[in-house]
C-alpha positions in Angstrom: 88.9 -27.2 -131.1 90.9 -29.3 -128.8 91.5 -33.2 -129.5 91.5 -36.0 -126.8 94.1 -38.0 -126.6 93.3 -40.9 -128.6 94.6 -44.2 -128.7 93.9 -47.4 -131.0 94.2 -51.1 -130.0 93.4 -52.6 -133.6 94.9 -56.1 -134.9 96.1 -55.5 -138.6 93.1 -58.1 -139.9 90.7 -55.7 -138.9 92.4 -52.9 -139.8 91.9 -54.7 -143.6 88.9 -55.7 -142.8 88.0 -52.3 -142.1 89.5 -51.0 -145.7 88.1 -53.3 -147.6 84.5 -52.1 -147.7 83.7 -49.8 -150.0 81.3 -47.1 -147.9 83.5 -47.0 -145.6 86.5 -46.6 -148.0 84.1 -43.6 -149.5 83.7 -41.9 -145.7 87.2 -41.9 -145.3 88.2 -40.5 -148.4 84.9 -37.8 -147.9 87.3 -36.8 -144.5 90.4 -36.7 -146.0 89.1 -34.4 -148.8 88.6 -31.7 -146.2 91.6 -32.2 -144.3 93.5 -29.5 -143.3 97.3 -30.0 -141.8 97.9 -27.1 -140.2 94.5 -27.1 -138.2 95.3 -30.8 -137.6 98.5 -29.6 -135.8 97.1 -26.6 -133.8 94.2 -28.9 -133.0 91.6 -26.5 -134.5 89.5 -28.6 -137.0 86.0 -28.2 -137.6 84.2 -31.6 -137.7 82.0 -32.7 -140.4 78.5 -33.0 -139.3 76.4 -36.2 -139.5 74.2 -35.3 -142.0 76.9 -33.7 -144.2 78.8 -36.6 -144.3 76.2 -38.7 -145.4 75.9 -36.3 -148.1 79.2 -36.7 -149.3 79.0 -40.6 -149.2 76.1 -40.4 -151.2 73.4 -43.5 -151.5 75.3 -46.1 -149.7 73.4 -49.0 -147.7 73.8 -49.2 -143.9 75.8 -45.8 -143.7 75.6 -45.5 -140.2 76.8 -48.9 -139.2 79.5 -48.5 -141.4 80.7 -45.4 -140.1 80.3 -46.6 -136.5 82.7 -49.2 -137.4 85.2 -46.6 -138.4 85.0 -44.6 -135.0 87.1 -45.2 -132.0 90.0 -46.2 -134.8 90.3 -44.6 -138.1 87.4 -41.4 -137.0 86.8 -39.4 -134.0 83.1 -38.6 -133.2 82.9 -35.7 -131.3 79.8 -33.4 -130.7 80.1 -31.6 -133.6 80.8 -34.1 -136.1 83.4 -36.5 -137.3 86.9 -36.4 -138.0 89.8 -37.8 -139.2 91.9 -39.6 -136.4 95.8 -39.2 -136.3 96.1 -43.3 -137.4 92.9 -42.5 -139.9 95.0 -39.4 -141.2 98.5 -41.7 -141.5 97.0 -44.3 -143.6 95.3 -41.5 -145.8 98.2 -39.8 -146.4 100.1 -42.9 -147.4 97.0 -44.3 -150.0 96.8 -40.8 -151.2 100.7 -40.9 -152.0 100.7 -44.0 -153.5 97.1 -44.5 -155.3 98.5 -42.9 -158.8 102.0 -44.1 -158.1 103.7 -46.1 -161.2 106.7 -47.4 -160.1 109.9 -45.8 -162.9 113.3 -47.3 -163.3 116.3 -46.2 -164.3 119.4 -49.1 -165.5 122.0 -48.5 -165.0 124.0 -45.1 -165.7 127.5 -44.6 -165.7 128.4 -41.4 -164.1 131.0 -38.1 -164.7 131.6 -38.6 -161.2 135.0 -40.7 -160.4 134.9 -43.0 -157.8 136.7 -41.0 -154.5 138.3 -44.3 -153.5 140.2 -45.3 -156.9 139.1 -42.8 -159.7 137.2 -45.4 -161.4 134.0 -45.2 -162.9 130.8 -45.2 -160.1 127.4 -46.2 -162.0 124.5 -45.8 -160.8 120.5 -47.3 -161.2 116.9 -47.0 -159.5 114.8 -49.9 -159.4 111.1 -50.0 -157.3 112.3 -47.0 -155.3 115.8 -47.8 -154.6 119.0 -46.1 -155.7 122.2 -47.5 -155.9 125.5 -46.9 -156.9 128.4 -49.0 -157.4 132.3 -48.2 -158.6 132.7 -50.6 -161.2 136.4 -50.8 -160.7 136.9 -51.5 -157.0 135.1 -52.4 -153.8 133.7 -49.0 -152.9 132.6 -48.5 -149.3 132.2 -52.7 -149.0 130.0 -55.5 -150.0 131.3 -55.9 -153.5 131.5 -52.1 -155.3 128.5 -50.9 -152.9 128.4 -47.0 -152.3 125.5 -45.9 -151.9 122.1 -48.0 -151.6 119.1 -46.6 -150.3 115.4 -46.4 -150.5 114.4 -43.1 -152.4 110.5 -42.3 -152.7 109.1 -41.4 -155.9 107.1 -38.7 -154.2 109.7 -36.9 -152.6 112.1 -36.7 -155.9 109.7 -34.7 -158.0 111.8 -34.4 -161.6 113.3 -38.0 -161.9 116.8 -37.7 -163.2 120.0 -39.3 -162.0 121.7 -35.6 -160.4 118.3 -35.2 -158.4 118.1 -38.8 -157.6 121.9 -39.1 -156.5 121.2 -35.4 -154.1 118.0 -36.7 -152.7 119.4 -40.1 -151.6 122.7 -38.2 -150.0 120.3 -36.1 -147.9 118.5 -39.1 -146.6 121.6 -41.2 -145.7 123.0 -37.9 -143.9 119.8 -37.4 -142.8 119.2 -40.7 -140.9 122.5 -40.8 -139.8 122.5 -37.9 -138.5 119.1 -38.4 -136.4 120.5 -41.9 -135.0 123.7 -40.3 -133.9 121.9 -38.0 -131.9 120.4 -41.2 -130.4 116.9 -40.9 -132.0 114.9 -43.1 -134.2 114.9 -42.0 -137.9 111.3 -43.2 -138.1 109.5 -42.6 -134.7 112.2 -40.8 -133.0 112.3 -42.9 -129.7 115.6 -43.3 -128.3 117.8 -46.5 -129.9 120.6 -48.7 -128.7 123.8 -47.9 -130.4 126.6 -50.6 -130.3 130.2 -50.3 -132.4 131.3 -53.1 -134.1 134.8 -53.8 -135.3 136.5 -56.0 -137.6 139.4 -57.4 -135.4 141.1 -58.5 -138.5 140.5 -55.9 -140.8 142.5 -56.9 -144.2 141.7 -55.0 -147.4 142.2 -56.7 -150.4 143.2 -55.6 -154.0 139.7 -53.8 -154.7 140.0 -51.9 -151.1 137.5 -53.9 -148.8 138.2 -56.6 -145.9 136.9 -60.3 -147.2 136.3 -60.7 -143.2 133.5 -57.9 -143.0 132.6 -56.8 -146.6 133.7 -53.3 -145.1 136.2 -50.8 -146.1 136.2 -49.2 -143.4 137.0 -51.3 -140.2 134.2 -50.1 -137.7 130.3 -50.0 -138.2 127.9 -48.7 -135.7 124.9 -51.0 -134.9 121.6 -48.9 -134.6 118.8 -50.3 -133.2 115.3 -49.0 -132.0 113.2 -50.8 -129.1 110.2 -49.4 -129.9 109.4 -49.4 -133.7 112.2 -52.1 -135.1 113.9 -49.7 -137.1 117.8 -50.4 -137.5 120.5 -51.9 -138.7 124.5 -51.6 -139.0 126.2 -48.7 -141.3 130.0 -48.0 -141.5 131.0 -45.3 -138.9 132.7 -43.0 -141.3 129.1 -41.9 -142.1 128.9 -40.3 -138.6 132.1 -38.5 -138.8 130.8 -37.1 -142.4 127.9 -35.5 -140.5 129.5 -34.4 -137.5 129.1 -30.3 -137.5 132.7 -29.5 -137.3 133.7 -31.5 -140.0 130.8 -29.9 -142.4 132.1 -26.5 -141.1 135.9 -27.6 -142.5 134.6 -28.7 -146.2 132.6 -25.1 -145.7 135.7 -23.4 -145.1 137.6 -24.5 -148.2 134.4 -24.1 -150.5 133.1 -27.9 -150.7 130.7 -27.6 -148.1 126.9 -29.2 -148.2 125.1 -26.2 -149.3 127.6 -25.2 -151.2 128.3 -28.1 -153.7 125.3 -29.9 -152.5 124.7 -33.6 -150.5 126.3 -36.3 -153.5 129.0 -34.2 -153.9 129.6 -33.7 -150.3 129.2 -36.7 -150.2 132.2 -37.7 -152.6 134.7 -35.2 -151.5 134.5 -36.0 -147.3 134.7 -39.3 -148.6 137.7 -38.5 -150.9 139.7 -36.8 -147.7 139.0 -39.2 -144.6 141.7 -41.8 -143.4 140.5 -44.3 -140.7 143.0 -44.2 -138.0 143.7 -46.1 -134.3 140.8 -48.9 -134.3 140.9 -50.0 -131.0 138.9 -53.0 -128.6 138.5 -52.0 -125.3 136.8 -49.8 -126.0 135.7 -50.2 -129.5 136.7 -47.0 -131.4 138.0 -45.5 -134.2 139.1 -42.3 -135.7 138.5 -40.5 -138.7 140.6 -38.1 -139.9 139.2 -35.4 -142.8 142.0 -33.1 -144.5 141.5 -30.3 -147.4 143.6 -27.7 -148.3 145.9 -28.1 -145.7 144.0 -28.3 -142.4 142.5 -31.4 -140.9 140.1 -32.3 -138.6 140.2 -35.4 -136.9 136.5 -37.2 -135.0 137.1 -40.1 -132.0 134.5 -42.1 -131.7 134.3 -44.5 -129.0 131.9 -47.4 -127.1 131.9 -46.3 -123.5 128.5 -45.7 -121.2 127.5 -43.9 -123.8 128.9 -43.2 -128.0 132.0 -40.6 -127.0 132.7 -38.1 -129.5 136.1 -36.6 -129.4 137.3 -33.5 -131.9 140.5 -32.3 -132.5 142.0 -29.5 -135.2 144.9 -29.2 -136.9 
């Protein structure tokens, strides 16, 4: 059946309000436990009726004010029953994630991997959902041995183990970059501002990153979305990992992303690249990706627009 367009003015103290009874808590989770996603997304759902509902709820006191409290935000009323709205079914989804979740950690973990940058030893941990990983021996990609740091869900690792673990956090950083550098928001896709930033003077020091920006690489691109407040500043050589021509060289020679997988892309792109001609006006840099032989070099630069510029050799 079709759905109307529906929109919610709510203030997050009712929304609370609104969760914290517990009939109503039961109605919602009486909808959710017929929802179906794929008639959600070809807008063919079949309501719940009235008196079905009330079924399901059971004995509760003042049913129907309580679900008339829910409709118009969290349920649709329509004339054959109720349903789940799209902010009802969002917050459903998320409780039903979470409800059973028990948060596991990991300490640290030293790792067969070398560190790309000096051969010394990378280590990794996950603590309340966050992986990171850290060469023990220099400054990795900046900020004191930081190489990888990112939130990972529980629910989307399935087996935890550290190879898993290491994988599914690669994919997501590639995965968000990639999204911004097409100029969309990782986590509502609306378009974002994208500004480079570069050290003007970059210095490494002994453990390969600039005291000035905490950076090893000189340039970082600032990402940041108008409409949700999603963003933040990331080291450019992440977009020249993702670009499609440089994935096609690693391909090429073997050590491609579906071949060897996201960390260990991950590690050998990281392994080949050389950040060359960081320039102010405009602010740009290029990196430059070689294996076995052939190279493949990505301009990036800060004009009306982020200007992408490939060349081969």
């Amino acid at each position: 059946m079709p759905t109307p367009t529906f929109t919610v003015d709510i203030t997050e103290d009712r929304l609370f309000k609104l969760l914290a009874n517990p009939t109503r808590m039961t109605t919602l989770r009486a909808l959710w436990a017929e929802f179906d996603f794929e008639a959600y997304v070809t807008r063919e759902r079949t309501p719940t009726s009235f008196s079905e509902l009330r079924d399901r709820v059971g004995e509760a006191s003042n049913f129907n004010y309580h679900l008339d409290q829910l409709v118009g935000v969290l349920v649709e009323d329509h004339d054959e029953g109720y349903l789940l709205s799209p902010l009802g079914y969002n917050l459903m989804r998320a409780i039903d994630a979470h409800a059973a979740l028990e948060y596991e950690t990991i300490e640290r973990t030293d790792l067969a991997d070398p560190c790309p940058f000096c051969g010394g030893t990378l280590a990794a941990s996950y603590r309340r959902e966050v992986l990171s990983v850290e060469c023990l021996d220099c400054g990795g990609l900046g900020d004191g041995g930081n190489f990888l740091h990112t939130q990972v869900p529980m629910t989307t690792t399935g087996t935890l183990d550290v190879p898993r673990l290491l994988d599914v956090a690669s994919h997501n950083v590639a995965q968000r970059v990639g999204t911004s550098f097409q100029g969309f928001c990782w986590e509502c896709h609306a378009p974002v501002d994208r500004t480079l930033i570069a050290c003007r003077d970059h210095q490494r020091n002994e453990e390969g990153y600039c005291p000035e920006c905490g950076g090893r690489f000189a340039v970082k691109l600032d990402v940041d979305c108008p409409n949700c407040g999603t963003g933040g500043a990331g080291s450019l050589v992440e977009y020249a990992m993702v670009t499609p021509a440089v994935q096609a060289l690693f391909a090429d020679h073997g050590r491609g992303l579906r071949q060897i997988g996201p960390w260990a892309y991950r590690l050998a792109a990281l392994e080949a690249v050389e950040q060359h001609d960081v320039t102010g006006d405009p602010t740009g840099a290029t990196y430059r990706f070689e294996i076995g032989g052939a190279w493949i070099a990505v301009r990036f630069e800060d004009r009306e627009q982020l200007d992408v510029t490939i060349s081969r050799g």
